[in-house]
PDB file with SEQRES, HELIX, SHEET and CRYST1 records, atoms N, CA, C and O in Angstrom:
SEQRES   1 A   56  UNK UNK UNK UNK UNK UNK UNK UNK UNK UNK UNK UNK UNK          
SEQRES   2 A   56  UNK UNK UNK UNK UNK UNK UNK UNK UNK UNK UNK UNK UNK          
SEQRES   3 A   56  UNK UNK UNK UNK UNK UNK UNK UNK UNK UNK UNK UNK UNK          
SEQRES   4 A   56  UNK UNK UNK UNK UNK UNK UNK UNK UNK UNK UNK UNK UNK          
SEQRES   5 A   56  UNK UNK UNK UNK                                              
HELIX    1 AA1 UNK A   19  UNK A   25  1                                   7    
SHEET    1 AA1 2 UNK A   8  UNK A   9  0                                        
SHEET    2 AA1 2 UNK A  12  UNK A  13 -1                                        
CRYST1    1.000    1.000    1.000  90.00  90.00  90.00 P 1           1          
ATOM      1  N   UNK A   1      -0.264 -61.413  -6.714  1.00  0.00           N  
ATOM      2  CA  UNK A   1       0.781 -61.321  -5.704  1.00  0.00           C  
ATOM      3  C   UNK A   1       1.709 -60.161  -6.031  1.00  0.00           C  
ATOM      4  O   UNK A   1       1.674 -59.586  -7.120  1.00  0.00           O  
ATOM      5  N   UNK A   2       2.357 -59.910  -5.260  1.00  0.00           N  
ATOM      6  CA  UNK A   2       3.306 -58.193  -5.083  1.00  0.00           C  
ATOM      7  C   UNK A   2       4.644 -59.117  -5.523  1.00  0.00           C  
ATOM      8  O   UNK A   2       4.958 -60.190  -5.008  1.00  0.00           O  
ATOM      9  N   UNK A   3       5.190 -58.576  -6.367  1.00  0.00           N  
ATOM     10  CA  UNK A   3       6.783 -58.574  -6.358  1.00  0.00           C  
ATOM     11  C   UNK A   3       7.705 -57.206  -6.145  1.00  0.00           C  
ATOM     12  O   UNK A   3       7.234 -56.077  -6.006  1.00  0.00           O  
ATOM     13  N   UNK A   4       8.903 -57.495  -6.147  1.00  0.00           N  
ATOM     14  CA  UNK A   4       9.999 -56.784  -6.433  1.00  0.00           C  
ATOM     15  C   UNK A   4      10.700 -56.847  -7.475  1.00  0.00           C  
ATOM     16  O   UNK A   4      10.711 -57.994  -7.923  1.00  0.00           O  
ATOM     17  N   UNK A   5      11.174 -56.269  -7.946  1.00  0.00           N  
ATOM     18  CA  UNK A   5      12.153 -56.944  -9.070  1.00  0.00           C  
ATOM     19  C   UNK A   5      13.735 -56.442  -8.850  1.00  0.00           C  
ATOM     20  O   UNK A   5      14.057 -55.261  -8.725  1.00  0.00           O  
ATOM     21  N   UNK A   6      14.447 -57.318  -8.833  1.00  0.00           N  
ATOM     22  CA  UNK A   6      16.056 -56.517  -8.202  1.00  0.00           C  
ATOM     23  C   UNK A   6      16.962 -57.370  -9.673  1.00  0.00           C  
ATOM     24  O   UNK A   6      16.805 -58.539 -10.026  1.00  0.00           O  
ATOM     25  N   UNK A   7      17.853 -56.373 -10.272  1.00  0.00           N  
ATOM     26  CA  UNK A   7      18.702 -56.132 -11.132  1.00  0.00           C  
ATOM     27  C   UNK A   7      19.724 -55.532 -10.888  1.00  0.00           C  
ATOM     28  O   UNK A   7      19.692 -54.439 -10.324  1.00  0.00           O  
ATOM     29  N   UNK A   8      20.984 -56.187 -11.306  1.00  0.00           N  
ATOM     30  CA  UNK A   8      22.073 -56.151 -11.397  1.00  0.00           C  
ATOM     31  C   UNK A   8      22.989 -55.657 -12.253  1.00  0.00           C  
ATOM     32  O   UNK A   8      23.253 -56.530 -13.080  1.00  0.00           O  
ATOM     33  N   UNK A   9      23.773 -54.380 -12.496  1.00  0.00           N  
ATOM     34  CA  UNK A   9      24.847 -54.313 -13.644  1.00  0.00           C  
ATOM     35  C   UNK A   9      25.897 -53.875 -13.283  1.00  0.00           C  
ATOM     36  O   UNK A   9      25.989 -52.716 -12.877  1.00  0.00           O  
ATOM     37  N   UNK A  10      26.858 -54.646 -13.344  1.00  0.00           N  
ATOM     38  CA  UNK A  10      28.258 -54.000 -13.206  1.00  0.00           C  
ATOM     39  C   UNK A  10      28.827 -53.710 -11.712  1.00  0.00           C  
ATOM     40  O   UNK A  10      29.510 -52.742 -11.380  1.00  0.00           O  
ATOM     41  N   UNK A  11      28.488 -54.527 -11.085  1.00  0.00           N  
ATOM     42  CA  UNK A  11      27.945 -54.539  -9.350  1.00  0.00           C  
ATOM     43  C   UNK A  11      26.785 -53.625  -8.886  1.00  0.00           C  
ATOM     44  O   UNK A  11      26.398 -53.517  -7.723  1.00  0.00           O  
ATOM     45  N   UNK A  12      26.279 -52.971  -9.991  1.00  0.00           N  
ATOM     46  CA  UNK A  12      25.427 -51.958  -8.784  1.00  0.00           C  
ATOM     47  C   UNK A  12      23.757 -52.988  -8.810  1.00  0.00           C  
ATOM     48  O   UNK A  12      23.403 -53.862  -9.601  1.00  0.00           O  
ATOM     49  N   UNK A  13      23.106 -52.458  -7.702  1.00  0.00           N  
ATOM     50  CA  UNK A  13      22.021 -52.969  -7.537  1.00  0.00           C  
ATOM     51  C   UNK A  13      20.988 -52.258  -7.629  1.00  0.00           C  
ATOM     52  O   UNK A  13      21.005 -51.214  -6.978  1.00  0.00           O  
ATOM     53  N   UNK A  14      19.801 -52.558  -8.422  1.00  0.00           N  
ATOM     54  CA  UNK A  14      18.619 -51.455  -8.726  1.00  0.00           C  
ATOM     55  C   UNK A  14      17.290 -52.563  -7.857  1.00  0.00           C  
ATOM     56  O   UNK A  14      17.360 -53.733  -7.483  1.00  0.00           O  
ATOM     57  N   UNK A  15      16.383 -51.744  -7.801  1.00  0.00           N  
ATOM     58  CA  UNK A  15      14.970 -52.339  -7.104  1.00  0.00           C  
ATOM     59  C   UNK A  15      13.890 -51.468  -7.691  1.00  0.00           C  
ATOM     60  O   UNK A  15      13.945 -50.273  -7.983  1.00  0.00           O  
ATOM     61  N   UNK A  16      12.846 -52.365  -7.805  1.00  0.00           N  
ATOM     62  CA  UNK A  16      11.872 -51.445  -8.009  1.00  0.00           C  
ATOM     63  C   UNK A  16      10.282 -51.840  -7.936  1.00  0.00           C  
ATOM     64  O   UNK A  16      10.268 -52.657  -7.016  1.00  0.00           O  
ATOM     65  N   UNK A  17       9.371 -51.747  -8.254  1.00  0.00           N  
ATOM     66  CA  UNK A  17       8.412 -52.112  -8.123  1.00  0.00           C  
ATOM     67  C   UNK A  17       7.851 -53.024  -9.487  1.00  0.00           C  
ATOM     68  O   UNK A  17       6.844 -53.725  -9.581  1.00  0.00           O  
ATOM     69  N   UNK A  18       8.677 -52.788 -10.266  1.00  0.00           N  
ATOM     70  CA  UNK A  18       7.743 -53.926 -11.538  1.00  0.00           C  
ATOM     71  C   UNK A  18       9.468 -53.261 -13.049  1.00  0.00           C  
ATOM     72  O   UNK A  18      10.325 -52.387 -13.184  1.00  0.00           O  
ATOM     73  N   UNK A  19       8.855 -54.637 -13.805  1.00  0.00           N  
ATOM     74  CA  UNK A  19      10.307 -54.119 -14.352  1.00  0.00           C  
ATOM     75  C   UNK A  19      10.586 -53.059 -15.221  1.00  0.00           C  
ATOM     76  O   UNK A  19      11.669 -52.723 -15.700  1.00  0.00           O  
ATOM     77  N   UNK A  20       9.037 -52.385 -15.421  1.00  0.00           N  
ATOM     78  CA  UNK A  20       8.986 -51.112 -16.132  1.00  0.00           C  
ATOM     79  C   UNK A  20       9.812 -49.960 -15.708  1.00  0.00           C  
ATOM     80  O   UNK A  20      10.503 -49.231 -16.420  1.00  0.00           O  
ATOM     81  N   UNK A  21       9.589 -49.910 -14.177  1.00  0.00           N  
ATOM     82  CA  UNK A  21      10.025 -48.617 -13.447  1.00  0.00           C  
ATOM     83  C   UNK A  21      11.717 -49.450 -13.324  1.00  0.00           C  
ATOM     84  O   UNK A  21      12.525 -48.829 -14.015  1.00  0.00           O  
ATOM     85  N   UNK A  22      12.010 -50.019 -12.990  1.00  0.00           N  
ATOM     86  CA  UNK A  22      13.444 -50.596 -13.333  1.00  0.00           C  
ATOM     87  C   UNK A  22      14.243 -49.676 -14.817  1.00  0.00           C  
ATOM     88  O   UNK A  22      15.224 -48.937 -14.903  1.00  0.00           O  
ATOM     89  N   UNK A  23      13.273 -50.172 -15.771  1.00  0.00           N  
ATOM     90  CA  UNK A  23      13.900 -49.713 -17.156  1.00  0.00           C  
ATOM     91  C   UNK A  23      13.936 -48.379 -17.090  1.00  0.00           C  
ATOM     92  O   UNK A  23      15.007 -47.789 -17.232  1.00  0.00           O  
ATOM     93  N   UNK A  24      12.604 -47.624 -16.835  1.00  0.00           N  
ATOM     94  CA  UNK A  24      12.865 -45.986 -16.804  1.00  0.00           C  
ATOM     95  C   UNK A  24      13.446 -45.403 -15.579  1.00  0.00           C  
ATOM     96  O   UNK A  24      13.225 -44.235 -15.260  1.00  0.00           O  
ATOM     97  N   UNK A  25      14.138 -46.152 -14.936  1.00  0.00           N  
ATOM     98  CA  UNK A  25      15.286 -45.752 -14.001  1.00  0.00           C  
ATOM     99  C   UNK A  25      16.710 -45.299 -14.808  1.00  0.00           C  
ATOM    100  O   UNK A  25      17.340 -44.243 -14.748  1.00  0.00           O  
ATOM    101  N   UNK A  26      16.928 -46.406 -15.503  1.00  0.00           N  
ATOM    102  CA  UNK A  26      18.336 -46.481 -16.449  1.00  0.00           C  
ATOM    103  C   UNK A  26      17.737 -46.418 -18.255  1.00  0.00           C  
ATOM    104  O   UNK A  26      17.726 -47.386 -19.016  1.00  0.00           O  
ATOM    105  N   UNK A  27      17.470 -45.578 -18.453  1.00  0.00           N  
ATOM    106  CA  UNK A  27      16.832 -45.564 -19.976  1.00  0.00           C  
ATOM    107  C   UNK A  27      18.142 -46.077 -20.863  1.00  0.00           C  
ATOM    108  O   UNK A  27      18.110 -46.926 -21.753  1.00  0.00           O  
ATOM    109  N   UNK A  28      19.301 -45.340 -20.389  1.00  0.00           N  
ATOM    110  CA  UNK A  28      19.828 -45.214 -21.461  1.00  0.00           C  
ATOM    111  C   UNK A  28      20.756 -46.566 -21.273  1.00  0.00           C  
ATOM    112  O   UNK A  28      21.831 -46.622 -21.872  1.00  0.00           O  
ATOM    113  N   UNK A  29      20.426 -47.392 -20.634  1.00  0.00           N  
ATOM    114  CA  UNK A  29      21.284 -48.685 -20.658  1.00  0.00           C  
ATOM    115  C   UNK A  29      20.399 -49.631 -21.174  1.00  0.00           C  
ATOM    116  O   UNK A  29      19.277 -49.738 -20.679  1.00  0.00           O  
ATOM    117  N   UNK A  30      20.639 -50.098 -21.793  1.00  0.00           N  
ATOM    118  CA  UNK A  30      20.088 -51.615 -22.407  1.00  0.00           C  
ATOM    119  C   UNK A  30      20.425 -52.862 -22.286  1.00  0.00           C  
ATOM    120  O   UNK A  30      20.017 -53.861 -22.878  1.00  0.00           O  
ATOM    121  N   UNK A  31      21.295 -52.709 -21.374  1.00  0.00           N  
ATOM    122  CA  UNK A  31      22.158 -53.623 -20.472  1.00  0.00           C  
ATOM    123  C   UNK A  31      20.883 -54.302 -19.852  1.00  0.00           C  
ATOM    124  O   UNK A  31      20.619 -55.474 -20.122  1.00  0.00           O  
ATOM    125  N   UNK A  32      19.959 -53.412 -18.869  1.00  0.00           N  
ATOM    126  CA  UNK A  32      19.422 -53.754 -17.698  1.00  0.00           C  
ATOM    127  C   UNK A  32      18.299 -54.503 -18.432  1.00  0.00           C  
ATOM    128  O   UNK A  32      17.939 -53.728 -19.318  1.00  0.00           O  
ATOM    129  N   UNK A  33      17.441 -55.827 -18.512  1.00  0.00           N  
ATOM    130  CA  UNK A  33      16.548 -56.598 -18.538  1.00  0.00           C  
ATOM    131  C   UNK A  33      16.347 -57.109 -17.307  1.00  0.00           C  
ATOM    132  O   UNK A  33      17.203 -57.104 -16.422  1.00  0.00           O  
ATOM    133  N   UNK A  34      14.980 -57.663 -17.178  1.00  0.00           N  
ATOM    134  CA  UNK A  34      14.476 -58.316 -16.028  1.00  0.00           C  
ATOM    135  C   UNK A  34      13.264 -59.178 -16.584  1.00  0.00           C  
ATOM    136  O   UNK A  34      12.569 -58.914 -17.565  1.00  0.00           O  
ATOM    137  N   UNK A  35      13.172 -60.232 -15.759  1.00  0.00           N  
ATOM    138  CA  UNK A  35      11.891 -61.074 -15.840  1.00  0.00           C  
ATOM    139  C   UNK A  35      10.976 -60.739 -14.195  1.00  0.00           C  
ATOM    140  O   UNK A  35      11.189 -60.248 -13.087  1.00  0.00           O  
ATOM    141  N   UNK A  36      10.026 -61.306 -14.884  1.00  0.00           N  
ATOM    142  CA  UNK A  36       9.073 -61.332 -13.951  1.00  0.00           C  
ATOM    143  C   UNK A  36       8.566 -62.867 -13.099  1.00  0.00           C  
ATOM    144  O   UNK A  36       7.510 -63.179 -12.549  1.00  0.00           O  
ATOM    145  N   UNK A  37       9.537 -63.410 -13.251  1.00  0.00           N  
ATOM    146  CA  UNK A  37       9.940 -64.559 -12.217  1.00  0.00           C  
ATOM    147  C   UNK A  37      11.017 -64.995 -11.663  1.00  0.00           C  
ATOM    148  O   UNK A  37      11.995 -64.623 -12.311  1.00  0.00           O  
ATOM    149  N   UNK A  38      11.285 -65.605 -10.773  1.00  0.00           N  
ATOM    150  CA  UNK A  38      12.535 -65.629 -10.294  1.00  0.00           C  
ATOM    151  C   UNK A  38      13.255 -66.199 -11.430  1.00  0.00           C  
ATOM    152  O   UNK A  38      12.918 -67.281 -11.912  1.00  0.00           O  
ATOM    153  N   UNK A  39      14.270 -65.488 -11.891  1.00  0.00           N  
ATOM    154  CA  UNK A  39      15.274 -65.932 -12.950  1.00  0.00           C  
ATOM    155  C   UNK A  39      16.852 -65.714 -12.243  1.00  0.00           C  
ATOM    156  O   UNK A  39      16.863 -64.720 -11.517  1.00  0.00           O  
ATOM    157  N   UNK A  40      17.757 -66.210 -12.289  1.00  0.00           N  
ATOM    158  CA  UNK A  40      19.293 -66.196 -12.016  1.00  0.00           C  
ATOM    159  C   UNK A  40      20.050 -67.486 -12.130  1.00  0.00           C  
ATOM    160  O   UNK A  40      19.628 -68.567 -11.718  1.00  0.00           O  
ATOM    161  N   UNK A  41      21.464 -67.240 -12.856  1.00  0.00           N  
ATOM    162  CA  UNK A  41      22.117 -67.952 -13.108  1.00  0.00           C  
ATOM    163  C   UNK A  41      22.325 -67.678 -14.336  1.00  0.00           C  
ATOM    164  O   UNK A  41      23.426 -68.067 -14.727  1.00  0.00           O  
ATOM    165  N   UNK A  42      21.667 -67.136 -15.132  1.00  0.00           N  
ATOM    166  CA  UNK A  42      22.391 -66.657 -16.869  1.00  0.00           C  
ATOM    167  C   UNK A  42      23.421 -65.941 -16.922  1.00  0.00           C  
ATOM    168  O   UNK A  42      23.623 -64.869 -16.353  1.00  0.00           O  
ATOM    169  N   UNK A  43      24.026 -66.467 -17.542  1.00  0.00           N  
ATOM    170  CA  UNK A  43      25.408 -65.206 -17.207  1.00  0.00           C  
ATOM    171  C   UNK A  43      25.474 -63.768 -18.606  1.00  0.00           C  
ATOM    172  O   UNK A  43      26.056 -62.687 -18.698  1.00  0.00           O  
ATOM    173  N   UNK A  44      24.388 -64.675 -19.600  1.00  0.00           N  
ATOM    174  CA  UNK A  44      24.253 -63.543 -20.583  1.00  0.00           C  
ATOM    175  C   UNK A  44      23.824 -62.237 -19.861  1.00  0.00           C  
ATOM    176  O   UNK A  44      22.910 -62.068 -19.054  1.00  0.00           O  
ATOM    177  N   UNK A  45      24.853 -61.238 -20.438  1.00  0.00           N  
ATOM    178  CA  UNK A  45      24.789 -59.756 -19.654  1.00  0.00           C  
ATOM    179  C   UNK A  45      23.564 -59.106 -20.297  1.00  0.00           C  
ATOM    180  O   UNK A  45      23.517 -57.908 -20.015  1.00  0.00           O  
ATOM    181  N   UNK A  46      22.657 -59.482 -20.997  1.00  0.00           N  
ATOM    182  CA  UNK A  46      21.699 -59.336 -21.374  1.00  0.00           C  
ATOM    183  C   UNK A  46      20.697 -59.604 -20.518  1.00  0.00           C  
ATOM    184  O   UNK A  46      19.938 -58.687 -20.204  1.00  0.00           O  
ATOM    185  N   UNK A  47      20.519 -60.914 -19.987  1.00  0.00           N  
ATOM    186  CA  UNK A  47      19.367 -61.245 -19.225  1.00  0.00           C  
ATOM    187  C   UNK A  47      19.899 -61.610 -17.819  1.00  0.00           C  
ATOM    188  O   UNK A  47      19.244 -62.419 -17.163  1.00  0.00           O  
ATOM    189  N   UNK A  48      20.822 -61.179 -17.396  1.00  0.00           N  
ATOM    190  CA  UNK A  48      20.865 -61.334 -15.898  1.00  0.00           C  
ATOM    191  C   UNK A  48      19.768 -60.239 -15.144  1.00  0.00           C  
ATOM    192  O   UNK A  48      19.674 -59.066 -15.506  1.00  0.00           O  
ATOM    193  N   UNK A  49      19.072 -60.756 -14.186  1.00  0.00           N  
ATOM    194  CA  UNK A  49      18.517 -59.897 -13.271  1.00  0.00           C  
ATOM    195  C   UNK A  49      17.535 -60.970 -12.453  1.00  0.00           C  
ATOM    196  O   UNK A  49      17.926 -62.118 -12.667  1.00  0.00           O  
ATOM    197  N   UNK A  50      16.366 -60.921 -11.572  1.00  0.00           N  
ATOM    198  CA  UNK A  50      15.290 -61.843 -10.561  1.00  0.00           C  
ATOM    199  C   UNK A  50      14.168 -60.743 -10.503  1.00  0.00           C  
ATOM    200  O   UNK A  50      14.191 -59.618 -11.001  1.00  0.00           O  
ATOM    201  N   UNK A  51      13.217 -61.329  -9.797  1.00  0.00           N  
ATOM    202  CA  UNK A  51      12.061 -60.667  -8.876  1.00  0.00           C  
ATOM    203  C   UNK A  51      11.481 -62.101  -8.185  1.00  0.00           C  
ATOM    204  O   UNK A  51      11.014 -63.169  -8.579  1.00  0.00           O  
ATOM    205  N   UNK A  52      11.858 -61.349  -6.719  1.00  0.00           N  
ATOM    206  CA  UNK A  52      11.227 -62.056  -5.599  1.00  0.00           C  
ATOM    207  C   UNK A  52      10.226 -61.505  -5.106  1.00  0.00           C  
ATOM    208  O   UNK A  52       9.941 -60.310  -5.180  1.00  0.00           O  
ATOM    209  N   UNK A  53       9.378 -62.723  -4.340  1.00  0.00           N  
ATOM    210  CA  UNK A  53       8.522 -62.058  -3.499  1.00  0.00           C  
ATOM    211  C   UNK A  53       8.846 -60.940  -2.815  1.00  0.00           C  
ATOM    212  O   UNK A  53      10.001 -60.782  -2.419  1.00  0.00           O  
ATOM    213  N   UNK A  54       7.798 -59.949  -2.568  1.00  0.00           N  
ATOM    214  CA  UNK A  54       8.174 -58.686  -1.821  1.00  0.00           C  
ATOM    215  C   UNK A  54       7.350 -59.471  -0.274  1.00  0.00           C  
ATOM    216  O   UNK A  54       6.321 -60.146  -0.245  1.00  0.00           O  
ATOM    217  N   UNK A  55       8.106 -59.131   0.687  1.00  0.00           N  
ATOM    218  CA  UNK A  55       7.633 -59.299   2.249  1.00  0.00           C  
ATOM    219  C   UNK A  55       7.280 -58.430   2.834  1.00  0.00           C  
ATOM    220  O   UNK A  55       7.770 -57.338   3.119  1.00  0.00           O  
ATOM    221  N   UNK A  56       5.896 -59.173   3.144  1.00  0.00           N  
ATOM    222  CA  UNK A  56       4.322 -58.158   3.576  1.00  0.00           C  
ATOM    223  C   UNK A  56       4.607 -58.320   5.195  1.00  0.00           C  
ATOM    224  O   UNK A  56       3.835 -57.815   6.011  1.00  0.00           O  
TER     225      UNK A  56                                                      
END                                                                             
């Protein structure tokens, strides 16, 4: 199945196609993590971020 993965830091919002291209968007933050299932509600600024279904 296709996801998205959408991440959050500091209000801004990133998207991307898988959470690799997420990370080499923002290299130099280490802030940004993501899972590869729907995850939210952690408030550790470490692991906040989701990936939802992408709509075909």
């Amino acid at each position: 199945k296709t996801t998205t993965c959408v991440g959050f830091k500091d209000g801004v919002l990133g998207v991307g196609p898988d959470v690799q291209s997420l990370k080499n968007s923002r290299p130099d933050d280490v802030v940004w993590n993501f899972v590869s299932e729907l995850y939210l509600g952690d408030t550790h600024p470490e692991r906040q971020g989701l990936a939802v279904p992408h709509p075909e």
